[in-house]
C-alpha positions as CSV (number, residue, x, y, z in Angstrom):
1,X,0.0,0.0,0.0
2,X,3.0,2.2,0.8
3,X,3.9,4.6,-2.3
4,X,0.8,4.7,-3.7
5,X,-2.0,7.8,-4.6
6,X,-4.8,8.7,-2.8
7,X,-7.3,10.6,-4.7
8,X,-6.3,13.5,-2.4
9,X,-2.4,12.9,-3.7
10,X,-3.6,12.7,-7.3
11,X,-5.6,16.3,-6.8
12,X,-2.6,17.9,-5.4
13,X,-0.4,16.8,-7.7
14,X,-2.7,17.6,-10.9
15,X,-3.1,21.2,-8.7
16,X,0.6,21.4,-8.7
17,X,0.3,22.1,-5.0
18,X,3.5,22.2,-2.8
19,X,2.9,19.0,0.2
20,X,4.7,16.6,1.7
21,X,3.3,12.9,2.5
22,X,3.9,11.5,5.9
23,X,3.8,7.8,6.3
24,X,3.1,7.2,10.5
25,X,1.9,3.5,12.0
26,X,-0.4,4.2,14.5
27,X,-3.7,1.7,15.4
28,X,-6.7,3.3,14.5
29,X,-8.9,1.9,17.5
30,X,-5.4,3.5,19.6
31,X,-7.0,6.4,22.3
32,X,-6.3,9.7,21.9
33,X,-5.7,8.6,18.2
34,X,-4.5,12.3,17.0
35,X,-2.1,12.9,19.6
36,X,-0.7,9.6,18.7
37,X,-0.6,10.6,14.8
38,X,1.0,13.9,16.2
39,X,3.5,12.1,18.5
40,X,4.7,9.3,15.4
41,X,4.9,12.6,13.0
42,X,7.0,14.6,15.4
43,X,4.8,17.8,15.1
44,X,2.7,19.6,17.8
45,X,-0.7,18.4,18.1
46,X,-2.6,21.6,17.1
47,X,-0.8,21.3,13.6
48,X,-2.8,18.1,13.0
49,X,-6.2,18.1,11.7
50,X,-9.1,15.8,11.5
51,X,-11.5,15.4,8.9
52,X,-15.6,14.9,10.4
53,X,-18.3,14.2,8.3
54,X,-21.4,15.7,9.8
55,X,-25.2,16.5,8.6
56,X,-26.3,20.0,9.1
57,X,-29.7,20.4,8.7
58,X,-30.0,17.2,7.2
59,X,-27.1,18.0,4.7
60,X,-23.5,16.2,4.9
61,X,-20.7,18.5,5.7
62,X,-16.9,18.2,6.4
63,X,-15.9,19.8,9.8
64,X,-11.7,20.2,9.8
65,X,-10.6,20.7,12.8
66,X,-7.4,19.9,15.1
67,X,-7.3,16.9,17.1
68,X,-6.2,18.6,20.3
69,X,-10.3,19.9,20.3
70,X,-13.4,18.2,20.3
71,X,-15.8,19.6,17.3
72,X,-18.2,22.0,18.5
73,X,-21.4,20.9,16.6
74,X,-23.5,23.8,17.1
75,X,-20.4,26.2,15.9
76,X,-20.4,24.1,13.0
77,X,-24.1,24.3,12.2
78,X,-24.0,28.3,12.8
79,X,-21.0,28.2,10.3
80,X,-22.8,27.1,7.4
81,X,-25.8,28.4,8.8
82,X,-27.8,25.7,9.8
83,X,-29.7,25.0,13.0
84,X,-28.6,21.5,14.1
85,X,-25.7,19.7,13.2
86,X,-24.8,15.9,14.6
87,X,-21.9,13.2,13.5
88,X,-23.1,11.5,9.8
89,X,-23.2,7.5,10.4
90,X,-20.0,6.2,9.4
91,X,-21.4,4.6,6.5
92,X,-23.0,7.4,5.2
93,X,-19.9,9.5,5.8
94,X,-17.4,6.7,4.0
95,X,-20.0,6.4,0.9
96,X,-20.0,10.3,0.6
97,X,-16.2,10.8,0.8
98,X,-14.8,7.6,-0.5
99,X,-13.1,7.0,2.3
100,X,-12.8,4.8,5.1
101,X,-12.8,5.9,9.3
102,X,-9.4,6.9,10.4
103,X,-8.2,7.8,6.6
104,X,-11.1,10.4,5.6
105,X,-9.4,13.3,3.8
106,X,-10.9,17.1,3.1
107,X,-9.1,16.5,-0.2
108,X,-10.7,14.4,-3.1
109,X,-13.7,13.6,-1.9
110,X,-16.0,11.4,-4.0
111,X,-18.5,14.1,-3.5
112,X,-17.2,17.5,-2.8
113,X,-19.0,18.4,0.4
114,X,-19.7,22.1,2.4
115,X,-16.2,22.2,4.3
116,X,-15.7,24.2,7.3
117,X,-11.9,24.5,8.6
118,X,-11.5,25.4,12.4
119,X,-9.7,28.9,12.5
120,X,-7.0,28.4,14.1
121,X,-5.3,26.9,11.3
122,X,-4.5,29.8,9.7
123,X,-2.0,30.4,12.4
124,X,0.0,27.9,11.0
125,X,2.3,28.0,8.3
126,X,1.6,24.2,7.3
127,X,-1.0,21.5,8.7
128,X,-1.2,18.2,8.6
129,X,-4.9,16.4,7.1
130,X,-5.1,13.2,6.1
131,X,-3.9,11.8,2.6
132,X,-6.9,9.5,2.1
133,X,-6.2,6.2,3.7
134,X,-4.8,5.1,7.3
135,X,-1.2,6.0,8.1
136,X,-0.8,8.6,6.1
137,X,-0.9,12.6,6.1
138,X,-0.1,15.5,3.8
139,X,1.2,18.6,5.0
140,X,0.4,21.7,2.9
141,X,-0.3,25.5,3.1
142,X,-3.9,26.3,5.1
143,X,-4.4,28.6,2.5
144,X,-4.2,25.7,-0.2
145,X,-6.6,23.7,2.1
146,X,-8.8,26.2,1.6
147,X,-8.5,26.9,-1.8
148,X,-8.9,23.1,-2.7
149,X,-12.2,22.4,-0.5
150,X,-13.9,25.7,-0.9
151,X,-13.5,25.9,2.9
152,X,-14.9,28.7,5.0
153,X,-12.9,29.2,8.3
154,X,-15.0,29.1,11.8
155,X,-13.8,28.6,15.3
156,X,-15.2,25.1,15.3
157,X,-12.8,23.3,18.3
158,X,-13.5,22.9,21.7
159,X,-10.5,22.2,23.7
């Protein structure tokens, strides 16, 4: 598996987007799974990001935020201004995404989905998302994040 594309690796390549891949082995049923991912990477913790698939109003949505924080669902829902937001079913969000649980990506999504990114990114000269499958992450710009999902920027974290 090693070595090869995700379709998030295949859009920032065909985007000609500056990244790096970074390969970590970490369990994916491990607690405190981010820190983990941080910890194997070598990078603080608030640099890493997690991918959530929730429904907003009934409507599937991507909620990007770092795994020091806990996603705060009604931030999310006044983001993309909604009412109520809760966690999509894992099947529903793996069928929307293409993607399995622990390797969701923001990037090349099957369906390109509403995308909120928590703010705090932008503090960041580089963060680190998943590349599309288990064990692996891409560091890039948060401004390319951006760019790439369509993202609008929210406090979304609760720490």
């Amino acid at each position: 598996m090693a070595g090869q594309g995700t379709p998030a690796t295949a859009l920032l390549a065909k985007r000609r987007i500056n990244h790096s891949t970074h390969p970590y082995d970490v369990s994916p049923d491990a607690p405190n799974y981010g820190a983990l991912v941080a910890a194997a990477l070598g990078v603080p913790p608030e640099r890493v990001f997690k991918s959530l698939v929730a429904e907003v109003d009934g409507a599937l949505a991507v909620a990007v935020v770092p795994v020091t924080g806990e996603l705060d669902l009604k931030a999310l829902a006044a983001a993309l201004g909604g009412k109520r937001a809760a966690m999509a079913d894992r099947a529903v969000a793996e069928r929307a995404t293409g993607y399995v649980r622990g390797g969701i990506s923001p990037l090349g999504q099957r369906r390109r989905l509403p995308t909120v990114l928590d703010s705090s990114a932008l503090g960041h000269p580089s963060v680190y998302v998943s590349a599309g499958r288990r064990g692996l992450q891409v560091e890039l710009a948060p401004g390319d994040l951006v760019a790439l999902t369509g993202a609008s920027t929210a406090p979304l974290s609760t720490s």
